[in-house]
PLY file of the C-alpha trace (Angstrom):
ply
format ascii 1.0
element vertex 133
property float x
property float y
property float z
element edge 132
property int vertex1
property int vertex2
end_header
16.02 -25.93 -0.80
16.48 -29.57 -0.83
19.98 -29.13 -2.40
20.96 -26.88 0.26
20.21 -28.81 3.28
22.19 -31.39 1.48
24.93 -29.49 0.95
24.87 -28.44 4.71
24.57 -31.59 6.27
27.45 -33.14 3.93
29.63 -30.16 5.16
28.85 -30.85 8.62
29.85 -34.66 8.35
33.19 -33.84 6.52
34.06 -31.28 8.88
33.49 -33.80 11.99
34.93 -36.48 10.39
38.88 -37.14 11.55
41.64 -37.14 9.29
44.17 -39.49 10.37
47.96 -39.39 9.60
49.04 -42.88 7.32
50.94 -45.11 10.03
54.44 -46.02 8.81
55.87 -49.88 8.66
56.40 -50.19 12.48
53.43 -48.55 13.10
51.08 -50.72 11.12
52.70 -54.11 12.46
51.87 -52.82 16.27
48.71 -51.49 14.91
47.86 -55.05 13.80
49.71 -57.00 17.15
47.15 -54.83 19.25
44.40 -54.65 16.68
44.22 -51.15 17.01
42.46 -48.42 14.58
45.60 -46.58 14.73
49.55 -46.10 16.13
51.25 -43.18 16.00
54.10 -42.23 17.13
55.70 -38.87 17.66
59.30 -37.33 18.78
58.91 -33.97 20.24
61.57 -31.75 22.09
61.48 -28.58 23.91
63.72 -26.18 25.58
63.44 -23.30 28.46
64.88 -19.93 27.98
65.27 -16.92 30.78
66.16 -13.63 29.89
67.55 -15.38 26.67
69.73 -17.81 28.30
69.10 -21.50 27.64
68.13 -23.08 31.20
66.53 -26.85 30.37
65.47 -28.64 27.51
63.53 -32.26 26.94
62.78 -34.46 24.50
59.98 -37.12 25.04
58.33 -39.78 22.72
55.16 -40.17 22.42
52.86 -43.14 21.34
49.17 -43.03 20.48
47.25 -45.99 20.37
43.47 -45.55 19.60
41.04 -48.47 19.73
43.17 -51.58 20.59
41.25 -54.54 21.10
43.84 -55.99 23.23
43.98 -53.04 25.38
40.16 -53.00 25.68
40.06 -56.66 26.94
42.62 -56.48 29.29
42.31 -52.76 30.70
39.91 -53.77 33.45
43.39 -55.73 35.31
46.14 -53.28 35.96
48.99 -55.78 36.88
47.74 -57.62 33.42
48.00 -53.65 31.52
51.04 -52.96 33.55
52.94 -55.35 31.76
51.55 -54.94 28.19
52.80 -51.17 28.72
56.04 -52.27 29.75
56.31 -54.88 26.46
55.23 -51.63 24.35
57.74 -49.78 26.06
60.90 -52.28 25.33
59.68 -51.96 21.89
59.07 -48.62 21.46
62.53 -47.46 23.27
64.39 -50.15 20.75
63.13 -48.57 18.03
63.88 -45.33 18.61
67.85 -46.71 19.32
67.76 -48.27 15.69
66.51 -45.01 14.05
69.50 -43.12 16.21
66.95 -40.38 17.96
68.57 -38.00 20.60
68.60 -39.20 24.01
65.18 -38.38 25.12
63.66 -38.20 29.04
60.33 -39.36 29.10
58.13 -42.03 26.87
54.06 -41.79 27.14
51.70 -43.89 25.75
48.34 -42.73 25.34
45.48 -45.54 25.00
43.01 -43.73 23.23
39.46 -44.91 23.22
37.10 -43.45 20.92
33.13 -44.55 20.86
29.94 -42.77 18.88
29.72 -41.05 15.34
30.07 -37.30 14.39
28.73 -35.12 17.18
28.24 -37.81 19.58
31.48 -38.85 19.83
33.23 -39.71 23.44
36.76 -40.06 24.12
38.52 -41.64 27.19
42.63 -41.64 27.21
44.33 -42.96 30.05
48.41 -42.19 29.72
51.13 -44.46 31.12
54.49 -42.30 31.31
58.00 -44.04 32.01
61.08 -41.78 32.83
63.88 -43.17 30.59
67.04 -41.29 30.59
0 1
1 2
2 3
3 4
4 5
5 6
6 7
7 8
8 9
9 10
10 11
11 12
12 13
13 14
14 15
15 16
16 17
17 18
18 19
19 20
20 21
21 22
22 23
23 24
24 25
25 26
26 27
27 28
28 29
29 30
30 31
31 32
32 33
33 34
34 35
35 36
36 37
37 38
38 39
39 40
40 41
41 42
42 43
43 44
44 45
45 46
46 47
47 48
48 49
49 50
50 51
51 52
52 53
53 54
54 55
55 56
56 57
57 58
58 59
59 60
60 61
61 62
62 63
63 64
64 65
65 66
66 67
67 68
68 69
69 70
70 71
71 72
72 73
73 74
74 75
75 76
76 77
77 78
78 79
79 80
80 81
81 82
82 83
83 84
84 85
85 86
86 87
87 88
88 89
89 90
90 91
91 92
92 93
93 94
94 95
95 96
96 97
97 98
98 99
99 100
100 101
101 102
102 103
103 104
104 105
105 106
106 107
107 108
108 109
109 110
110 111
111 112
112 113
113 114
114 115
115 116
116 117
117 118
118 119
119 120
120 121
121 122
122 123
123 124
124 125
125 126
126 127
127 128
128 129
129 130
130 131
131 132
């Protein structure tokens, strides 16, 4: 019986833990900058169709950061956030000119906060969105 409630309960942790993606190179160094648990950053596109006719299409970057220490300390000033977004922006827009993506409309950062273990977990995001192109 013993071995059994074991077995449960270590199937319940591993099935609430998270799995998180490895961060590349750039990644990692803002990860670090912002003392963050983790950075990721995604390119996604999308297009429109009617009645099989192409009608609009988008493509937006997207940048996760979850647990920043620097974020945490300065969130409480918006002018002070405001303008960390905007440096995270000029970076995050020069990168994706080095690695040659498609033009792209829209860039939105996500500052993730996650607090609490396994079921008790809470999670606030607050997005910052910039029009680009």
């Amino acid at each position: 019986m013993r071995i059994l409630t074991f077995g449960l309960l270590t199937l319940i942790l591993v099935s609430c833990s998270e799995t998180l993606e490895e961060m590349d190179e750039w990644e990692t160094q803002l990860a670090t900058e912002l003392k963050a648990t983790s950075v990721q950053f995604s390119h996604m596109s999308s297009s429109t169709t009617t009645n099989g006719i192409h009608t609009a299409s988008e493509v937006n970057l997207q940048l996760d950061i979850v647990n920043s220490e620097v974020i945490g300390e300065i969130a409480h000033n918006e002018r002070i956030l405001s303008q960390k977004c905007d440096e995270i922006r000029d970076k995050t827009v020069a990168l994706a000119e080095n690695l040659s993506f498609p033009a792209f409309n829209e860039l939105k950062i996500n500052l993730i906060s996650k607090r609490g273990a396994l079921i008790f977990k809470t999670e606030k995001t607050k997005t910052v969105t910039y029009r680009i192109h």
